[in-house]
Structures are given as structure tokens and as C-alpha cells.
N, C-alpha and C positions, 0 to 999 in steps of 0.2 A: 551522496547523490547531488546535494546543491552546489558541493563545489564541485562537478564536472559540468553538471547542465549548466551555471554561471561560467564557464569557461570556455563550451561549446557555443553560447550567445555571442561571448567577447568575437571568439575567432569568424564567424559569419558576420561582424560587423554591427553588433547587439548594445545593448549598455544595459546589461541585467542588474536585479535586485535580489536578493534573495530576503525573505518576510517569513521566518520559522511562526508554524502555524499550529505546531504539535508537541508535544512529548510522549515520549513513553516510560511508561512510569510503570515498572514491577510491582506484581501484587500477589503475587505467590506467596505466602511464607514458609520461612525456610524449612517447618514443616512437614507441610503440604507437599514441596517439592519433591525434599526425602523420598516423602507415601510413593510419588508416582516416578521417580527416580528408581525403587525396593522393586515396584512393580514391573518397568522395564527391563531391569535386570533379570528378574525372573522370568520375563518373554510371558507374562502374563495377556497381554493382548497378542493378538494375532495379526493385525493390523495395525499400523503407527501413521499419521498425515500430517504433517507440517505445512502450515498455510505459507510460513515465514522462516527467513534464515535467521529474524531475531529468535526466535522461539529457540529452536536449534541450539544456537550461540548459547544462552540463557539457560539451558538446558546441560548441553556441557561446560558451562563454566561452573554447576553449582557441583556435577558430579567428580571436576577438577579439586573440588574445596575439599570434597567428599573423600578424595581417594579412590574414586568408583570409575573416572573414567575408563578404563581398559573393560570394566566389564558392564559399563554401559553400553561400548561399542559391541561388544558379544552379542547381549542380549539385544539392539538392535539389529545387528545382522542373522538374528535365528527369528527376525517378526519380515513383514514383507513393508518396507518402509514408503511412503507416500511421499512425495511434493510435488505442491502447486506448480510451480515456478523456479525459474533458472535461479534467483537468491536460495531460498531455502536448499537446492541440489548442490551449489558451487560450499555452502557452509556444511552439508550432511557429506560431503566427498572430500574435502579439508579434515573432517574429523573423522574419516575412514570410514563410513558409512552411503557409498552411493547406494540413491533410491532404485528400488526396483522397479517404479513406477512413476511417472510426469505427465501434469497437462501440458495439453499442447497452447501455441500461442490463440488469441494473446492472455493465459494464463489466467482467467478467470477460474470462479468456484462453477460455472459451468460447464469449462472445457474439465475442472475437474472430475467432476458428476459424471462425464460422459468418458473418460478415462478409465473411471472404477465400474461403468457399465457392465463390463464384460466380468467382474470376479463375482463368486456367490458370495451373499453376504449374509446368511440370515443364520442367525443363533451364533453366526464370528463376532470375536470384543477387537473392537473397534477404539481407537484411542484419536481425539481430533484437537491438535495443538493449534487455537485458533491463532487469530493476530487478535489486533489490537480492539478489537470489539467481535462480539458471534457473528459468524456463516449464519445466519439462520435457513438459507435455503438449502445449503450444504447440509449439517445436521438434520435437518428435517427432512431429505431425500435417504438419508442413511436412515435414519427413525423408519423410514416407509418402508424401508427395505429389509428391515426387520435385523437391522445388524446391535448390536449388543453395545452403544456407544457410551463412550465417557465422554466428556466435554472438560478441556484442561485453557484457561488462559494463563502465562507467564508474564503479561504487559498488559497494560490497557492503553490507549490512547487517550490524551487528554489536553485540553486546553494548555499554550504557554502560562508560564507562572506570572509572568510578565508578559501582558498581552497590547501595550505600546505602539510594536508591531504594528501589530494588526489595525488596530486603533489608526494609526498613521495610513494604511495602504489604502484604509477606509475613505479619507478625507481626501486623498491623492485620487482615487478614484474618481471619486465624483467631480474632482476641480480638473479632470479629463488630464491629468500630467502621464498615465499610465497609457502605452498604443496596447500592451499585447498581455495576459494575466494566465500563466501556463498552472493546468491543475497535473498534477500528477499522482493524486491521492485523493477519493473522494470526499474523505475526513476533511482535507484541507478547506474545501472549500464549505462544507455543513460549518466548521469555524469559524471563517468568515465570515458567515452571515450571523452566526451567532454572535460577534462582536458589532456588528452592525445593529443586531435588534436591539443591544446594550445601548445603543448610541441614540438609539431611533433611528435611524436609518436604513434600512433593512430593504425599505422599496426602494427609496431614492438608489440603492446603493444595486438591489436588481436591473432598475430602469437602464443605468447607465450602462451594466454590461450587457445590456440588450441592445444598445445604440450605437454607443460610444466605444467599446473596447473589442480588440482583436482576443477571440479567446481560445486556450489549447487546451485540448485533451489528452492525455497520455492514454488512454485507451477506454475499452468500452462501459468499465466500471465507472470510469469520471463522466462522461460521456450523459450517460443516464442518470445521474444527479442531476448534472446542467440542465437535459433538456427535462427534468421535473419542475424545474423554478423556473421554465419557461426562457433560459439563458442558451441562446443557438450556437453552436460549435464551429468555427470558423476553421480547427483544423486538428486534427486525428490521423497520425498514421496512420498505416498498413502494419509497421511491427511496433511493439507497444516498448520501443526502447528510447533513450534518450538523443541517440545519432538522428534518427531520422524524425524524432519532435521537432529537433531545432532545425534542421535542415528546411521542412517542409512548413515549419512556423515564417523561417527568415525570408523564403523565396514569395510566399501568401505576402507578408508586409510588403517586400520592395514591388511587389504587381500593384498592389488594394491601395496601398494607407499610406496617408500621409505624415509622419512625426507629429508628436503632442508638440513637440520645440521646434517646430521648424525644420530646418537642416540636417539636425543634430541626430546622432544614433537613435533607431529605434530604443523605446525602453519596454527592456520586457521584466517583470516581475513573475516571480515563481519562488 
């Protein structure tokens, strides 16, 4: 994803940065995996949800190790399979598994909640390959519903190992060299401040995206982060993709704002 959205800046006329703000770090062990690998195969849940196409991937490459994939694919195609979002469908259709089911945009755990509105769920085993940290609102609209859930992570998200980065975007920030700071990941940005709070800087470093910085949302999950720290949204799609982020980021700059440098390209960091 950064090298396209770094690409799609260039070509609008941008001078992007890219500032890794994450990892994902496996924590399944091998297992664990096994356990709910043995379980899939036997179509022991009746329903399967993939938040993620990492999960997906991670999922069949361990049954690849295994010798299982062919009858991983079986026994997901006898469960009725879930995804979020167009990642997790385009990786569960690569691996011969299209879902029988998808939220709609922009692909929230709400639009998926209201997706699964319509199936019965109570006394059905439920299986929910979260992402990188809990649905907690997801899981717990399933819990209400009285469906039978497991809860599986295969990653966690986590701070860079080297967080330099971020450290640097910090300093940039506040010395105003930054016009535009696109989130695309609500994680990303809980990071950032959490590298800030390391620094002490944590308000100074609020203040200035409140004043000082053009800031984008990739959709309504980043969205609602921002406007929790009080950081107002300069600009959010209509489809929560990265064509019309940049698009409607570049055309906001050349109306609003002036360059941090003068003349010179917008700079936009993401």
C-alpha cells in the first residue's frame, strides 16, 4: 500500500514520505495454529470471518507447511465464509475460497455487523480471525447474539522496532515542514502519539495538527480516532480507497494551503 499511495502523490504533483508506523508480528504458535487449522478442516465451525487478507494469507501458508491446504480449502467451502473487505475477499478467492458473504463499503466492523444482520446466529460456532488487535464491538454484537464464538488472532500489530521514524516525523511536524499527514490505519496514528508521549510531546504535537497540518482520513474508522484527540479531518473520501484519497487530498491542497517550502511540492507524509 505505501508504495502505491507514495506513487499516486508523485503523479498529482505531491512529494510524499512514507514513515512505517507498524508491524505485524505473528503470534500464533505453530501449535495453536495446527488446533484451529484440525478444526477447519473438519468444518467444525459453521461460520468463518476474516477481518483481514493477512489473516487469510497466514492462515494458508501455515496449512501450505502442513500439507493441508487442499483440505483446508474443502472444509472452508462446506463452512459459510465471511469478509470484511475487498483485501481479505481478493486473498480468500486467490486461495479458492470466495466468501459468501461481504460488507459493504466503506468496510467497517459496522457495515459488517449489519451484513450478518440477516443470518441466525444463536447456538451457531462462530469462528472471528480478527486483525491486528480485537473487534471488540464486533465480538461483542456476536456474544449478544448469542452465537457460539471463538476469537483467533494470527498477528498482532505493534510498534516499529526502530521507531526513528516516527521520532523524526515528530520533530518535522512541529517545525511545520509537513502541509498534509494521511492516516490510513487508525493504529497508525494511536502510534504516533505514542512516540510523541515518549518524547513529551504528545500536545505540542496534537496542537500543531490542529493548526498547522492538512490531515486525511482514509475512512471512517481513522476518522473517529482523529476527531477523539480533538484533530479535525481536512479530508475523507466517499470510497475508502486510495485513488480518490489522493485525488481529493491533492485538489484540497492546491485550493487551501500554501507549501511548508514555499514553491516547492506539496509534502505529504503517510
Amino acid at each position: 500500500m505505501s508504495r502505491e499511495l507514495s506513487r499516486l502523490v508523485e503523479k498529482h504533483g505531491g512529494n510524499p514520505s512514507c514513515v512505517p508506523a507498524l508491524r505485524e508480528e505473528p503470534v500464533s504458535s505453530a501449535e495453536a495454529t495446527l488446533e484451529v487449522l484440525e478444526a477447519l478442516v473438519q468444518t467444525r465451525h459453521e461460520i468463518v470471518i476474516f477481518m483481514t487478507g493477512v489473516a487469510a494469507s497466514l492462515l494458508f501458508e501455515a496449512a501450505e507447511s502442513a500439507g493441508r491446504r487442499q483440505e483446508l480449502v474443502l472444509g472452508l467451502q462446506r463452512a459459510l465464509v465471511v469478509a470484511r473487505g475487498p483485501k481479505p475477499t481478493a486473498a480468500l478467492r486467490g486461495f479458492g475460497v470466495p466468501p459468501s458473504l461481504t460488507a459493504r463499503e466503506p468496510f467497517t466492523s459496522a457495515e459488517l455487523i449489519d451484513a450478518l444482520s440477516g443470518l441466525p446466529l444463536e447456538g451457531r460456532r462462530v469462528l472471528l480471525f480478527h486483525y491486528g488487535e480485537r473487534s471488540a464491538t464486533l465480538a461483542e454484537t456476536l456474544r449478544a447474539r448469542r452465537a457460539l464464538l471463538e476469537e483467533r488472532w494470527l498477528y498482532r500489530w505493534l510498534l516499529p522496532e526502530d521507531t526513528r521514524g516516527l521520532e523524526r516525523l515528530v520533530t518535522r511536524l512541529l517545525a511545520g515542514e509537513v502541509d498534509a499527514l494521511v492516516i490510513t490505519c487508525q493504529v497508525q496514528f494511536r502510534h504516533l502519539l505514542e512516540v510523541a508521549r515518549r518524547l513529551s510531546l504528545r500536545e505540542p504535537l496534537l496542537e500543531a495538527l490542529r493548526r498547522d497540518v492538512v490531515v486525511a482520513a482514509m475512512g471512517p474508522t481513522c476518522h473517529a480516532i482523529l476527531q477523539l484527540h480533538g484533530v479535525p479531518v481536512d479530508v475523507m473520501p466517499d470510497q475508502p480507497k486510495m485513488g480518490p484519497l489522493v485525488r481529493s487530498l491533492m485538489l484540497h491542497l492546491e485550493h487551501t494551503h500554501v507549501p511548508a517550502a514555499g514553491p516547492a511540492a506539496q509534502s505529504v507524509v503517510h
